[in-house]
C-alpha positions as CSV (number, residue, x, y, z in Angstrom):
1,X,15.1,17.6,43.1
2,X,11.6,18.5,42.9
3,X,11.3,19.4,46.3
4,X,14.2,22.0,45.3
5,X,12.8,23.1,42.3
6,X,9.4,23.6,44.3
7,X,10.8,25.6,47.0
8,X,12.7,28.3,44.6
9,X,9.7,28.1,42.6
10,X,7.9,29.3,45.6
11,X,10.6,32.1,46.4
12,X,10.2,33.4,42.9
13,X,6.8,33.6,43.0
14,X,6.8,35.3,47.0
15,X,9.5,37.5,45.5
16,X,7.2,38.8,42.3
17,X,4.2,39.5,44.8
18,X,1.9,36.9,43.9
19,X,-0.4,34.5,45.6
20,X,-0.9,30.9,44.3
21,X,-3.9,31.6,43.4
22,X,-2.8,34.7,41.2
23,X,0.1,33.2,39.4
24,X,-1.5,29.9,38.9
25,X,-3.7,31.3,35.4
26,X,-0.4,32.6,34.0
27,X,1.2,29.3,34.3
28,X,-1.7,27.5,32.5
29,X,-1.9,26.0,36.4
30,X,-4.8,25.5,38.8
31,X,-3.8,26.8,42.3
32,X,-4.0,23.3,43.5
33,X,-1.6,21.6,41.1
34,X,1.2,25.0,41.7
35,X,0.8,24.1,45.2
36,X,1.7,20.1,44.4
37,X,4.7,21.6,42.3
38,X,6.0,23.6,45.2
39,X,5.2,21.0,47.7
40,X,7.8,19.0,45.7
41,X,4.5,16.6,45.0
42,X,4.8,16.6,41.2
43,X,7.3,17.5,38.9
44,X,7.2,20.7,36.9
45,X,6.9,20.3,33.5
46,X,8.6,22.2,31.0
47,X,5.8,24.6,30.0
48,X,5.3,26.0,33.1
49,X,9.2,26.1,33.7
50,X,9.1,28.4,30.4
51,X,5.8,30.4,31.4
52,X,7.7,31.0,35.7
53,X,10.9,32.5,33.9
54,X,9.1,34.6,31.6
55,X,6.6,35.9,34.4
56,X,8.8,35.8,37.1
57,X,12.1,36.9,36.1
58,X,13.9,33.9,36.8
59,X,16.8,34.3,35.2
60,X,17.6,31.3,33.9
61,X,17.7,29.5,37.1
62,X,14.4,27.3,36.7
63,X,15.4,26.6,33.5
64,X,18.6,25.4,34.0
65,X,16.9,23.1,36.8
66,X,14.6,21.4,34.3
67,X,16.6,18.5,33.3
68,X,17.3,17.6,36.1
69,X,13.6,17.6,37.2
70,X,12.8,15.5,34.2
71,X,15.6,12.9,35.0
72,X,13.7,12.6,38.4
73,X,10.7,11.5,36.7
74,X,12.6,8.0,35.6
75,X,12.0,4.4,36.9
76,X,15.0,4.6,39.4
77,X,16.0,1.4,37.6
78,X,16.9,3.1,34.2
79,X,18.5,6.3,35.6
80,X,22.1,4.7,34.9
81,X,21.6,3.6,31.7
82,X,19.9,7.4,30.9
83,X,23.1,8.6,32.4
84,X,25.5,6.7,30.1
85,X,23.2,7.6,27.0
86,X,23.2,11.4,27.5
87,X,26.7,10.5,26.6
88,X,26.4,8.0,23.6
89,X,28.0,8.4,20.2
90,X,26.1,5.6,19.3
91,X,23.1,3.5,20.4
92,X,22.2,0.3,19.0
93,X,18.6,-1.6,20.0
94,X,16.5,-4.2,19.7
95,X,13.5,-4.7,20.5
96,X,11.4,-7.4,19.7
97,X,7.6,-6.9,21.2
98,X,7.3,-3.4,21.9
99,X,8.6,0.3,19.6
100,X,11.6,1.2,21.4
101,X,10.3,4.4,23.7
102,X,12.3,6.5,22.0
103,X,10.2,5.4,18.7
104,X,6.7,5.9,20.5
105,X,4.4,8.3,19.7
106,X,2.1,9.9,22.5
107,X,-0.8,7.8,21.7
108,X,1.2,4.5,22.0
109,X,3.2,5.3,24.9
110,X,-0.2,6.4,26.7
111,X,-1.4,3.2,26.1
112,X,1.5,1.5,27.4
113,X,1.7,3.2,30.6
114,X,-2.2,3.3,30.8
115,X,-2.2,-0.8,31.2
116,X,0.7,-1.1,33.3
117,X,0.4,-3.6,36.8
118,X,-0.1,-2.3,38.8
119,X,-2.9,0.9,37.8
120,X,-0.9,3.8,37.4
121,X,-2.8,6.9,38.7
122,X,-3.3,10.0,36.0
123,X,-0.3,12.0,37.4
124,X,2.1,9.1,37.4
125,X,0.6,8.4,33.9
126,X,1.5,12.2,32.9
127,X,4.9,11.9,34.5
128,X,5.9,9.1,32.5
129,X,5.0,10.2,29.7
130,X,6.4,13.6,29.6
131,X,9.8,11.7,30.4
132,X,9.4,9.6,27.5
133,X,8.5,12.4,25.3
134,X,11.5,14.3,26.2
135,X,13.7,11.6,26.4
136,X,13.4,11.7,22.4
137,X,15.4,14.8,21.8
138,X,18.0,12.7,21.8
139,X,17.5,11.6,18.4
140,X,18.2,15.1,17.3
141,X,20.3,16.4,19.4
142,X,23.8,18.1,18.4
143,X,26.5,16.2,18.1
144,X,24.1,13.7,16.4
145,X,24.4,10.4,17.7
146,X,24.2,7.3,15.7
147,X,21.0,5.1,16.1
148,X,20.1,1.7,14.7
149,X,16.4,0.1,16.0
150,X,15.6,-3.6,14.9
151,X,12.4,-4.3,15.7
152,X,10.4,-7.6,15.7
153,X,6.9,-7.5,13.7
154,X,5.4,-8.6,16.6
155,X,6.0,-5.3,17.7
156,X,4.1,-3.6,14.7
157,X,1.2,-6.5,15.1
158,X,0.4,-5.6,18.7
159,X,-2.9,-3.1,18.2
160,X,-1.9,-1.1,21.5
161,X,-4.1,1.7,21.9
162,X,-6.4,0.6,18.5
163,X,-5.8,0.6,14.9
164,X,-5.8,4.6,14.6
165,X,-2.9,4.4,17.1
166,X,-0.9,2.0,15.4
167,X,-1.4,3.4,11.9
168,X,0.0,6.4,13.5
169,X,2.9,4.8,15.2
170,X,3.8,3.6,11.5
171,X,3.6,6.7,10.3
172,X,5.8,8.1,12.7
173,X,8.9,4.8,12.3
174,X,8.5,5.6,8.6
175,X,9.3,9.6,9.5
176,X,11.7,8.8,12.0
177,X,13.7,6.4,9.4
178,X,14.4,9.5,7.0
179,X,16.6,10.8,9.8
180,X,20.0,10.7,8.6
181,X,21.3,8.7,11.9
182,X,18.8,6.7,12.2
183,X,18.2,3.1,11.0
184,X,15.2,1.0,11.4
185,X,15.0,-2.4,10.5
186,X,12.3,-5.2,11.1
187,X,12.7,-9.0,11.8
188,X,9.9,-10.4,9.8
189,X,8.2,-13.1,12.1
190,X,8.3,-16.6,10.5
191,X,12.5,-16.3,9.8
192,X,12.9,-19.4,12.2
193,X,16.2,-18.9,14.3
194,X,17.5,-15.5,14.8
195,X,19.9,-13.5,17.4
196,X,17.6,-11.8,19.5
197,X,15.3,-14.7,20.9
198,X,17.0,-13.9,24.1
199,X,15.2,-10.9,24.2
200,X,15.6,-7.4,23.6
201,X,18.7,-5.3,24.9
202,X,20.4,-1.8,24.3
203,X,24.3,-1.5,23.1
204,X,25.8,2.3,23.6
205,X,29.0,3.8,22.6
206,X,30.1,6.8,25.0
207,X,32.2,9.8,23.6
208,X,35.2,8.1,25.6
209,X,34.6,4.5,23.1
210,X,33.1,2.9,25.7
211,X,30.8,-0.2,25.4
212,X,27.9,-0.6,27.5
213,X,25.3,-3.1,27.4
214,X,22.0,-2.9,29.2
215,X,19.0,-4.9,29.4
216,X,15.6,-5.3,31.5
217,X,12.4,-7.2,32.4
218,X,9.7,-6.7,34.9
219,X,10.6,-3.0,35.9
220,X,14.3,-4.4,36.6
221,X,17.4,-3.0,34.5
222,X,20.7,-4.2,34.1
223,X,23.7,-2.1,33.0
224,X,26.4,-4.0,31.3
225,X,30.0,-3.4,31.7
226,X,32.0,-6.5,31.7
227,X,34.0,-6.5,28.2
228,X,33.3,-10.0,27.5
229,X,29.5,-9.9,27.9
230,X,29.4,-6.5,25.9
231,X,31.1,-8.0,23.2
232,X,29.0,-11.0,23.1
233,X,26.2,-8.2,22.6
234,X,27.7,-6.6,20.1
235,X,28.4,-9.9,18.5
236,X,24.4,-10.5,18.4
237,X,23.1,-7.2,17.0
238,X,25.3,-7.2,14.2
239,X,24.1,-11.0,13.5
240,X,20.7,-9.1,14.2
241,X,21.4,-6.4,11.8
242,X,22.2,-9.3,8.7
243,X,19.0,-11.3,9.5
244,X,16.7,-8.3,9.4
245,X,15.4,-6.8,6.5
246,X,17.4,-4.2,5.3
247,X,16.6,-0.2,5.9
248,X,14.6,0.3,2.2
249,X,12.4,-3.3,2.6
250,X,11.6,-2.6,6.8
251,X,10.2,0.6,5.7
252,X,7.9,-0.8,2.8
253,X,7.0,-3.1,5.5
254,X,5.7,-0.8,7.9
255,X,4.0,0.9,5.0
256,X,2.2,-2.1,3.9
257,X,1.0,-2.2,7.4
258,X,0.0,0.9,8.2
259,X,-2.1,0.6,4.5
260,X,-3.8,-2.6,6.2
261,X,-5.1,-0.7,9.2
């Protein structure tokens, strides 16, 4: 895909009369990094996708290739599970060490991807990002989709990228919980036995009422189709839901936290 994207790219550009080293200014671009773009090296990002059509004429077609660009960007491990969520009418997740990614703000996801084993270089740190980043739309798209997060307050304890960045991560659950389809609720640490000890997993609802379960560790996903295991996961997060502390008391909780930082 981004060897495709690159090689129109170029065409456009050929087309309009420019050199690399002309257009690269208008697209906020050193000639270099264009020339990893249409190289298929690196993925475009949407910026530049906006700033080609406008100066190129494009007509729509970068444009229309930009989702799938960012889909390329992925861990090939998760791609079928993104697949089946573009498609959710509802999501359901727990999560009981890290904010879901959908939940992260750019500081905290930098420092996620930042210590990952093995080092990450900077453009495989930037990719990753921008994925999870745009990945988030979800939670606003239209038709609005139905979310629920549980999260464990081992999660909220965890001072990834300092105490600045995780005051502002509260911040941001706290804003993200006034959505209207979205639910955040915390599992207070200390509540003995609870559903999730497991670990964390993911239950979607597709527009066709289909259940699917999916899981992962260690960079490996699992997609979950097998009625009687999806059930069982189901089964679990609604226990979940009753041991966690409701909507209103999870977010005084996260504000009583991001007051101590």
């Amino acid at each position: 895909m981004w060897v495709g994207y690159g090689k129109l790219l170029a065409k456009f550009r050929k087309d309009a009369g420019y050199s690399q080293e002309r257009l690269a200014p208008l697209l906020g671009y050193s000639p270099e990094q264009l020339a990893s773009v249409e190289q298929g090296r690196r993925p475009a990002k949407a910026p530049l996708t906006e700033a080609a059509e406008r100066v190129l004429n494009a007509n729509g077609v970068l444009a229309t290739l930009q989702e799938d660009v960012d889909f390329a960007k992925l861990p090939a491990f998760f791609r079928d599970f993104v697949l089946l969520e573009m498609e959710a009418v509802s999501r359901f997740d727990f999560d009981p060490l890290l904010i879901p990614g959908l939940l992260q703000t750019e500081g905290y996801a930098r420092a996620l991807f930042e210590g990952h084993v093995p080092v990450l270089d900077e453009d495989a740190i930037d990719d990753s990002l921008d994925a999870r980043l745009n990945r988030q739309k979800l939670l606003t798209k239209r038709p609005m989709v139905d979310f629920s997060f549980v999260i464990g307050e081992a999660a909220l304890r965890q001072e990834l990228g300092g105490p600045e960045t995780m005051k502002e991560q509260c911040r941001h659950l706290l804003a993200m919980g006034e959505l209207r389809n979205v639910a955040i609720q915390i599992v207070p640490l200390g509540r003995g036995f609870h559903a999730g000890l497991n670990g964390g997993f993911v239950l979607v609802e597709t527009s066709e009422h289909r259940q699917y379960g999916y899981f992962e560790s260690q960079d490996i996903g699992h997609v979950v189709s097998e009625a009687k295991q999806v059930s069982t996961f189901a089964l679990r997060y609604g226990k979940l839901r009753s041991q966690a502390l409701n909507v209103e008391e999870s977010a005084a909780f996260i504000e009583q936290l991001a007051g101590e930082r």
